[in-house]
N, C-alpha and C positions, 0 to 999 in steps of 0.2 A: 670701627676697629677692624671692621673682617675685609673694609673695602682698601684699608692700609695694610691688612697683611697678605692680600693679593697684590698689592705694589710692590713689595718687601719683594716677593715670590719673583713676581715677572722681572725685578730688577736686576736678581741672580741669576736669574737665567741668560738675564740681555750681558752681565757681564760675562757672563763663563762661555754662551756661544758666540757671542759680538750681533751686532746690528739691532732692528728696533723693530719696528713698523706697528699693525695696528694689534688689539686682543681680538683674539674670537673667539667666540663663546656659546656651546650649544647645551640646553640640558633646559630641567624646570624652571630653574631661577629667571630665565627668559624672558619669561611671562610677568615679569614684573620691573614694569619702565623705571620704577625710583631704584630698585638694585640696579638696573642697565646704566644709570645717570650718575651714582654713585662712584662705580668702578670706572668709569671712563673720568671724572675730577679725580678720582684719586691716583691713578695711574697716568692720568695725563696723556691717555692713546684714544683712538676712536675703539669704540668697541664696534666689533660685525658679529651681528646676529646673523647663524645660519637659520635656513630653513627648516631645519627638521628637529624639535625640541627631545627628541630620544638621543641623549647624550651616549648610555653607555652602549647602545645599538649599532649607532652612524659609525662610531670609535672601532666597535669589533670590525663593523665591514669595512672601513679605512683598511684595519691590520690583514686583513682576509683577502683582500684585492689585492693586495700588497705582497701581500707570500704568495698569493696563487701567480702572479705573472700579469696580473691584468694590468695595473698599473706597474712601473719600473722603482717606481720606492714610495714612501708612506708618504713624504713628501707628493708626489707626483697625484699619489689617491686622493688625498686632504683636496690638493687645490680642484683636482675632480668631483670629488664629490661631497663636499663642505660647501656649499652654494649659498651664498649671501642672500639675506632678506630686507633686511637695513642696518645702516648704520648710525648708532650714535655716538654724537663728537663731545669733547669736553666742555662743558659750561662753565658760567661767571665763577661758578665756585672752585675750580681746578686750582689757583692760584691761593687760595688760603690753604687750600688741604695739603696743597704743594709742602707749603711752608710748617704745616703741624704735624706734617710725614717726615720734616727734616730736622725738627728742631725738638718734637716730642715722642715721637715713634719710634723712631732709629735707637735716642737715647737711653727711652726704656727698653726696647730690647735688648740692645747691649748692656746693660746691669743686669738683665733679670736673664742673662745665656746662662753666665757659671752655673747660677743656682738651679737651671732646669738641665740642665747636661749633668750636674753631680746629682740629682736625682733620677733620672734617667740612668746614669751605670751603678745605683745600687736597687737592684729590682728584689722585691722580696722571693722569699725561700718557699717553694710551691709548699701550699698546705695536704701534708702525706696523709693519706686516710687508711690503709694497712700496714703500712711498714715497719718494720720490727728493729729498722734501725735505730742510732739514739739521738734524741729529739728533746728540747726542753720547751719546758710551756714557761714562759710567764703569769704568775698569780696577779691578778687586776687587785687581792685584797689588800693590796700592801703600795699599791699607784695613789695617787693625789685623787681622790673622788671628785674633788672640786674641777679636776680636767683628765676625766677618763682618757676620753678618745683621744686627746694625743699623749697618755701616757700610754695607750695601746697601739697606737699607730708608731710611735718610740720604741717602742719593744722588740715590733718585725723590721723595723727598721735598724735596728740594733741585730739582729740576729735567730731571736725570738723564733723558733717554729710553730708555737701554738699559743694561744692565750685562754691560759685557765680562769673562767668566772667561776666565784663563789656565791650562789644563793642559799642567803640562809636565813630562817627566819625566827631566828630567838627562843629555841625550843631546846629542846634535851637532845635532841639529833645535830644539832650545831653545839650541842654544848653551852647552849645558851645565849650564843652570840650572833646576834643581828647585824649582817651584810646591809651597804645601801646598794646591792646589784640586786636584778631581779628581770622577768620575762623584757620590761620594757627596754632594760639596758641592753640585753643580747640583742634585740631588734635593732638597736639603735650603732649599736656595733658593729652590725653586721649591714647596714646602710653606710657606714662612712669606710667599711672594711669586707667588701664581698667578695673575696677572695681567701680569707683569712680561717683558720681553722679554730674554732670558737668550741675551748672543753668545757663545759657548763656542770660544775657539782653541786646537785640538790641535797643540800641537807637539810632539809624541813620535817616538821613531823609527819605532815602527809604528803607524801613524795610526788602521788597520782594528783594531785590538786593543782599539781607546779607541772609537769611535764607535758601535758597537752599543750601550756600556751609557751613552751620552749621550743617545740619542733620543727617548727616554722624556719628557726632561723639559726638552731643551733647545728655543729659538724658533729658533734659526739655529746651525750649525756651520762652525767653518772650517776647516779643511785646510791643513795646513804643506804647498805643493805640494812643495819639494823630498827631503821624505821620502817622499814618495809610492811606489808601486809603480806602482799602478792607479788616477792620479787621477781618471780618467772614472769607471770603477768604482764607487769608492768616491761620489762625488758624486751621482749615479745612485741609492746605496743612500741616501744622506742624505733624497732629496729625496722617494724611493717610499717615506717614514716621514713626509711633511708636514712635513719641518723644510727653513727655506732654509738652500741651500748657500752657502759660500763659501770662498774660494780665498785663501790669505796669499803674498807674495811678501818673499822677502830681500831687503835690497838692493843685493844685487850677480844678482839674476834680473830680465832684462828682461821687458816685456811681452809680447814674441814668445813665449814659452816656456809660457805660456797661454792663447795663441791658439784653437788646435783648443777647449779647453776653454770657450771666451768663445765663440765661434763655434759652438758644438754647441747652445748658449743653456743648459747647465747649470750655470752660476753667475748666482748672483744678487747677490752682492758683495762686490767683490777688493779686500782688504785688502792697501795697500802699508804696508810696514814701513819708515819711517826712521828705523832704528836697527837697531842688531845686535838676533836676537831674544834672547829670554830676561828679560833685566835692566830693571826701570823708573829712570826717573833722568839718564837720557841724553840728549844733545844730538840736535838734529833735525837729520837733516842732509838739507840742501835738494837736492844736487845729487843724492840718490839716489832722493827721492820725486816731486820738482815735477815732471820729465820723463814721469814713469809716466805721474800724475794726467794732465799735459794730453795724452798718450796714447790714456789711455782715454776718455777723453771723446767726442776727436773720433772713434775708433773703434768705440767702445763706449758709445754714452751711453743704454741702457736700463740698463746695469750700474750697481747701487751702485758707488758709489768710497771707501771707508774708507782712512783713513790713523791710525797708530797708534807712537806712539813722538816722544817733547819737543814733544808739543804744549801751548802753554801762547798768553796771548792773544796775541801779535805772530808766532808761528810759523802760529796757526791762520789768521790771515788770508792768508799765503802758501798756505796749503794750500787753501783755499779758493779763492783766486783761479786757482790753477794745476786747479779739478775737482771735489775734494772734497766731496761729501755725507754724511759720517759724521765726526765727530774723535771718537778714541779719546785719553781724559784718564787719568790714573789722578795721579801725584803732585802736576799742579799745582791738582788739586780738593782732592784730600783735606789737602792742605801748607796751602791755603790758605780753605779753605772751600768746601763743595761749591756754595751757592746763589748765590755772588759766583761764584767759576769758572764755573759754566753760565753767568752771564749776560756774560763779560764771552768766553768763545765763542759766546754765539749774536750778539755783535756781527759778529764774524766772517763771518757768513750775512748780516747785513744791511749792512753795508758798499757 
């Protein structure tokens, strides 16, 4: 395949500047007669091996000779000093390869352009790691488990600026309810997604149990603060691994009760919960977030302000208006389309 799509290559070129003749070829691969054998069947040219197998070396003094005056153009350098060793010519097998370059190669390529050119001009959306702008995460708790990775790869591809993981392990600090995410998935998500900004909420009963083997791979961690022992602590250990902290609130925890923590400047952003945690699917309830939000704002307004739990488009706007710089989505994206949901939240920020 790589020796068809150097045929491919030197094709275009022989169309677009006209004429033909042999390939040459300097660098490691040199060194190796069945690659040398290969490309010369497949392109059907002799190949000429130069002398001197320092491809990107010979190349700089080509260009260097070439600006300096010594040679009259790149041309003139190459046939100076690109000096032939041998040459190998096409073999019995040129004439099959001929024919599986015409009849199978060509053809997949042309089916398979749209689809890699319309990939190509939608690049995902850099994963922000201060920015106070507004941002929505997708919640993974509410994707098809059965196909994570590409309901998460679906998300940034939709729109998605971050993807919020829920670990949670069935305890009072979730609320009782057992996520199937955990250390292994964020690894694994962050293998098929290394680019991607990966919000990882611990809600277990022992926070410090789960965070060591997330740091590896997560962009930000959050902290269920009411299970906490040692919130500063623990925050402290998040951030002296380059991962941003942040801090979830119940809601029935006021803002006060994260003060010293807000105030110490060891969080970077405090996620209010409106809704019981654990379960996705639930009603927003205004009267326990909007108060936070415009809280933190006027207290706090270097702090991310994330809000998480029935956002959907007419609640996002409430949240918003009351603070909010992150909405945390998980069912009314995935329920309804990830790329119509981002957009009809990021009206939310523009409003």
């Amino acid at each position: 395949a790589t020796a068809l799509g150097t045929r491919a290559c030197v094709d275009a070129l022989t169309n677009a500047a006209g004429g033909g003749g042999n390939l040459r070829v300097a660098g490691g691969a040199t060194r190796s007669k069945l690659w040398l054998q290969m490309h010369a069947d497949a392109c059907g040219r002799a190949v000429v091996v130069g002398e001197s197998a320092e491809a990107p070396l010979l190349g700089c003094a080509v260009l260097a000779s070439a600006l300096a005056g010594v040679h009259g153009s790149v041309a003139a350098a190459t046939d100076a000093m690109v000096r032939p060793a041998f040459t190998v010519e096409p073999g019995p097998d040129a004439a099959a390869l001929d024919e599986v370059y015409r009849r199978v190669y060509r053809h997949g390529a042309k089916t398979l352009a749209p689809l890699s050119h319309r990939t190509a001009a939608r690049p995902r959306p850099a994963a922000p790691q201060k920015s106070t702008a507004g941002l929505v995460a997708a919640s993974l708790l509410a994707a098809d488990a059965a196909a994570l990775g590409d309901a998460a790869e679906a998300a940034l591809d939709g729109g998605s600026d971050w993807l919020h993981v829920d670990v949670f392990d069935g305890s009072a600090a979730s609320n009782g309810a057992l996520s199937s995410m955990g250390p292994q998935t964020v690894a694994a998500l962050r293998a098929r997604l290394p680019t991607a900004y990966l919000d990882v909420h611990v809600g277990c009963q022992n926070p410090d149990a789960v965070v060591d083997a997330l740091l590896e791979h997560s962009s930000g961690i959050t902290i269920q603060f009411e299970s906490c022992v040692d919130a500063a602590a623990t925050a402290r250990r998040i951030r002296a691994a380059g991962v941003d902290v942040g801090v979830c609130i119940a809601p029935e925890t006021p803002v006060a009760a994260v003060e010293d923590l807000l105030s110490a400047g060891l969080v970077d952003t405090v996620d209010v919960l409106a809704v019981a945690p654990g379960r996705g699917g639930q009603a927003f309830d205004a009267a326990a977030a909007v108060p936070k939000l415009k809280e933190l704002r006027k207290r706090f307004p270097a702090v991310r302000r994330q809000v998480d739990g029935g956002i959907d488009e007419k609640t996002a706007k409430l949240a918003v208006a009351a603070g909010a710089d992150v909405l945390v989505a998980g069912s009314f994206l995935f329920a309804n389309g990830v790329e119509e949901g981002v957009d009809a939240l990021r009206g939310a920020f523009e409003a």
